[in-house]
TORKOLGU-658128 format. One record per residue (C-alpha): z, y, x; residue in one letter; residue number from 1. Coordinates in Angstrom, 2 decimals, padded with zeros to 5 digits, always signed. Layout:
BEGIN
> pz	py	px	aa	i
> Z	Y	X	A	NUM
...
END
This chain:
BEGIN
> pz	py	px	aa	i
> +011.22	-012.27	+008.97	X	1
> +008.72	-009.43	+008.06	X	2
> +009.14	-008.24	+004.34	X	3
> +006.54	-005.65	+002.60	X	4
> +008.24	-002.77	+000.55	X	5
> +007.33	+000.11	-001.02	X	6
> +007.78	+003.60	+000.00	X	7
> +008.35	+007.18	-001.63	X	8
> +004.55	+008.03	-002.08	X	9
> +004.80	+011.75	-001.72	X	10
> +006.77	+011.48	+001.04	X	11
> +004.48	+009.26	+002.38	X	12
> +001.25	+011.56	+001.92	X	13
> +003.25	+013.90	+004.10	X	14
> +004.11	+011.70	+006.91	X	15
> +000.02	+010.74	+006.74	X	16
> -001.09	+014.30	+006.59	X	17
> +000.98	+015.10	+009.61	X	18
> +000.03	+011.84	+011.63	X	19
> -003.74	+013.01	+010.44	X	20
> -003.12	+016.23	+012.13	X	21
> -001.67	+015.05	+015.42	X	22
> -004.11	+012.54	+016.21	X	23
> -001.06	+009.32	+015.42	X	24
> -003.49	+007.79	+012.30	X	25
> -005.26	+004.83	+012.88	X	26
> -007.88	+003.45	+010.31	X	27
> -009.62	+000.38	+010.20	X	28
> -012.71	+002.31	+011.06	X	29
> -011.29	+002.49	+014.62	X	30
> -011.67	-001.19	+015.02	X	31
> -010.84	-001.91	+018.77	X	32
> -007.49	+000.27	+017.84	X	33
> -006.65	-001.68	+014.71	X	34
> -006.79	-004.73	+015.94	X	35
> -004.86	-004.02	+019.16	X	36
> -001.86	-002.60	+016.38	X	37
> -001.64	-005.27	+014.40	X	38
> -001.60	-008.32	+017.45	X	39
> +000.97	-006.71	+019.15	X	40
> +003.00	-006.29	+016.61	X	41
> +002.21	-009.46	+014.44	X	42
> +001.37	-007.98	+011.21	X	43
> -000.60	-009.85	+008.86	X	44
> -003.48	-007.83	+007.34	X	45
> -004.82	-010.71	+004.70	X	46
> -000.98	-011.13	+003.36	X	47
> -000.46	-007.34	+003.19	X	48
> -003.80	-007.50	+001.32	X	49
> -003.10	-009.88	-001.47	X	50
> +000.27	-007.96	-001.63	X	51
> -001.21	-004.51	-002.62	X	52
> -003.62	-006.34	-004.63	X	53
> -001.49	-007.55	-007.21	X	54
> +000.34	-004.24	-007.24	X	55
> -003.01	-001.57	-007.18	X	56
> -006.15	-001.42	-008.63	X	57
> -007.45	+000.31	-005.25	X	58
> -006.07	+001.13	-001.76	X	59
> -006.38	+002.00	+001.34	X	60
> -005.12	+000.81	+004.81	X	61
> -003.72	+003.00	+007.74	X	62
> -001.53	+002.58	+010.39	X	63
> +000.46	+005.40	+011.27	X	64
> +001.50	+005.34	+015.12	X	65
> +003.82	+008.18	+015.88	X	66
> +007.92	+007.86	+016.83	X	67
> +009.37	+008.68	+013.46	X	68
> +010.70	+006.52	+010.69	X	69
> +006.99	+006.63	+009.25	X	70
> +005.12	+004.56	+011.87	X	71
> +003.52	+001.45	+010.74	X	72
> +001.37	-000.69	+008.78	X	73
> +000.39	+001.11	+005.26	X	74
> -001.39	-000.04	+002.44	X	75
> -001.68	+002.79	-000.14	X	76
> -002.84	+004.00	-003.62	X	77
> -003.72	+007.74	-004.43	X	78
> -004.65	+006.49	-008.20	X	79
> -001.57	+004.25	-008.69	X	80
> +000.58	+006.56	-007.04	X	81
> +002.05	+003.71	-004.70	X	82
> +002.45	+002.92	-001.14	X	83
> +003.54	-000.43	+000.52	X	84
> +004.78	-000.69	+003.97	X	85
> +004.74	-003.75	+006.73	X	86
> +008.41	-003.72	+007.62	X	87
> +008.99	-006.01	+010.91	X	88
END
């Protein structure tokens, strides 16, 4: 059963600036992408949603698609400080 947990933020900024730079960061912006992510892997945007919504007062979303410990489903806060990840 999936579960949603928070990650080490800073360490998590990393991982995303280094995905960024490679080309392994997918945003929702790159819709066809997104969608194909989150089917075959049956993550639940909406429930990841309400999740980080009762935990910041703003976030973002990014999937980070590389073969390290960081790839996945990311919802994250640079004002709260906070970042929640889709764990399978």
């Amino acid at each position: 059963m999936p579960r949603i947990k928070e990650v080490e933020f800073w360490s998590f900024l990393d991982a995303l600036q280094r995905a960024s730079d490679s080309g392994q960061k997918i945003e929702p912006l790159d819709k066809d992408a997104w969608k194909t992510y989150l089917k075959e892997k049956r993550m639940s945007e909406p429930m990841m949603e309400e999740f980080a919504k009762s935990r910041f007062m703003t976030f973002s979303k990014v999937i980070i698609e590389d073969d390290s410990e960081w790839s996945g489903f990311y919802m994250y806060s640079v004002d709260d400080e906070g970042a929640l990840k889709w764990d399978p």
